[in-house]
C-alpha positions as CSV (number, residue, x, y, z in Angstrom):
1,X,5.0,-7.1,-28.6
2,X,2.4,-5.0,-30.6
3,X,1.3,-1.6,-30.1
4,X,-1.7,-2.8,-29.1
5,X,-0.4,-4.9,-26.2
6,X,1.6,-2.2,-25.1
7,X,-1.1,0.8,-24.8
8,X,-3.1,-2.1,-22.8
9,X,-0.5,-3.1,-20.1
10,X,0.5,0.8,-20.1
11,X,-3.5,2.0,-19.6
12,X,-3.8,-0.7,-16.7
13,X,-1.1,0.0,-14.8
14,X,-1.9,3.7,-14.9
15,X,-5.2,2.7,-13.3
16,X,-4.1,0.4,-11.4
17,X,-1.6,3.2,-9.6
18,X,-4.5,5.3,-9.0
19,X,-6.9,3.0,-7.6
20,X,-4.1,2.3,-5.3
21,X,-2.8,5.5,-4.5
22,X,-6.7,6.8,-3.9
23,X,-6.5,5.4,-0.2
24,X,-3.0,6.6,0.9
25,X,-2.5,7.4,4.4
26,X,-2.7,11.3,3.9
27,X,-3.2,13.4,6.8
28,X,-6.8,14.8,6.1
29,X,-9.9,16.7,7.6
30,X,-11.8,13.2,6.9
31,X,-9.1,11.0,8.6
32,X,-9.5,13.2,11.7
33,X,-12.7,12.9,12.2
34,X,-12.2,9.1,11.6
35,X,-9.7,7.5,12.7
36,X,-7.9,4.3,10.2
37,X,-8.7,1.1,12.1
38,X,-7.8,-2.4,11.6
39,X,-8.7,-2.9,8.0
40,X,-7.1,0.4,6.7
41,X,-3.8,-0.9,8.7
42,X,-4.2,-3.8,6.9
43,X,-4.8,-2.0,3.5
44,X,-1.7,0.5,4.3
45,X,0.4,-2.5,4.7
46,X,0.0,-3.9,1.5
47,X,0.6,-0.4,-0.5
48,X,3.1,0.7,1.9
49,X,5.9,0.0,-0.6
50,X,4.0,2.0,-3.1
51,X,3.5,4.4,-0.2
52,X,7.1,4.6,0.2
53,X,8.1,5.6,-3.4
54,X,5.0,8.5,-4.0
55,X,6.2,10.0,-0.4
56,X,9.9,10.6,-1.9
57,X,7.7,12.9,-4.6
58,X,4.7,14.0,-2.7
59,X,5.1,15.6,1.0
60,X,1.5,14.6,2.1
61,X,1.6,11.0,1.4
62,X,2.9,9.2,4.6
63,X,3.5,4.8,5.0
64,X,2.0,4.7,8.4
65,X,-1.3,7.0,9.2
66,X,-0.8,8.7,12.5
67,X,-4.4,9.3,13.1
68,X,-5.0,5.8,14.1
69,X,-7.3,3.5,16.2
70,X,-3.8,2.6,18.0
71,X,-3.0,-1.7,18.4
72,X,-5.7,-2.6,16.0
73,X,-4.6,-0.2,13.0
74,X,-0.9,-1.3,14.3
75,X,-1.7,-5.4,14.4
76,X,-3.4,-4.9,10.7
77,X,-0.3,-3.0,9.4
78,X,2.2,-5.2,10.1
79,X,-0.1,-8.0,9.9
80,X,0.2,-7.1,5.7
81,X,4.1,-6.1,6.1
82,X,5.0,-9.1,6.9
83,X,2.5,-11.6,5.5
84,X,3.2,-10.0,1.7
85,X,7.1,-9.3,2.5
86,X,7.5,-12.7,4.0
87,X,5.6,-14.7,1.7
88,X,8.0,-13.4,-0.6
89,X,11.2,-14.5,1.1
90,X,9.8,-18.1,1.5
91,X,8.4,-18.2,-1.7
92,X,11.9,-17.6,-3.0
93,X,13.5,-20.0,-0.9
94,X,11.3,-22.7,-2.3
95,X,12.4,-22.1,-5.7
96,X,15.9,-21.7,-4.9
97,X,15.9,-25.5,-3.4
């Protein structure tokens, strides 16, 4: 692998980490005044893995926002938890066969 290729797969994952870490669920001013709904549970379900690892370095960042819209922020969340980490388990099965 070149130089070259490395510096490129290095520079996008850097942005691609902060693009996805922009929208954590962080206890806020903003996030008080608006509660995460479906969507964002949705969206915090996906990262939540990525969630997991920057809370073990950064206090504020949290899997699960606690300022939520209640059954629709919880249905989106693990709506994405289990749609991405299931798809993986069956996906695997498949190719172990």
């Amino acid at each position: 692998m070149s130089k070259k290729n490395l510096l490129s797969i290095v520079l996008i994952s850097l942005i691609s980490i902060a693009i996805l870490s922009s929208c954590m669920p962080n206890p806020t001013e903003a996030m008080i005044k608006k509660p995460a709904g479906f969507f964002m549970g949705v969206w915090h379900g996906w990262i939540a893995p990525l969630s997991l690892i920057i809370g073990f370095f950064n206090d504020t960042t949290r899997i699960y926002e606690p300022n939520n819209t209640g059954w629709w922020y919880d249905f989106g969340f693990y709506m994405a938890i289990i749609s991405g980490f299931g798809g993986l388990s069956l996906a695997r099965r498949k190719a172990d066969s």
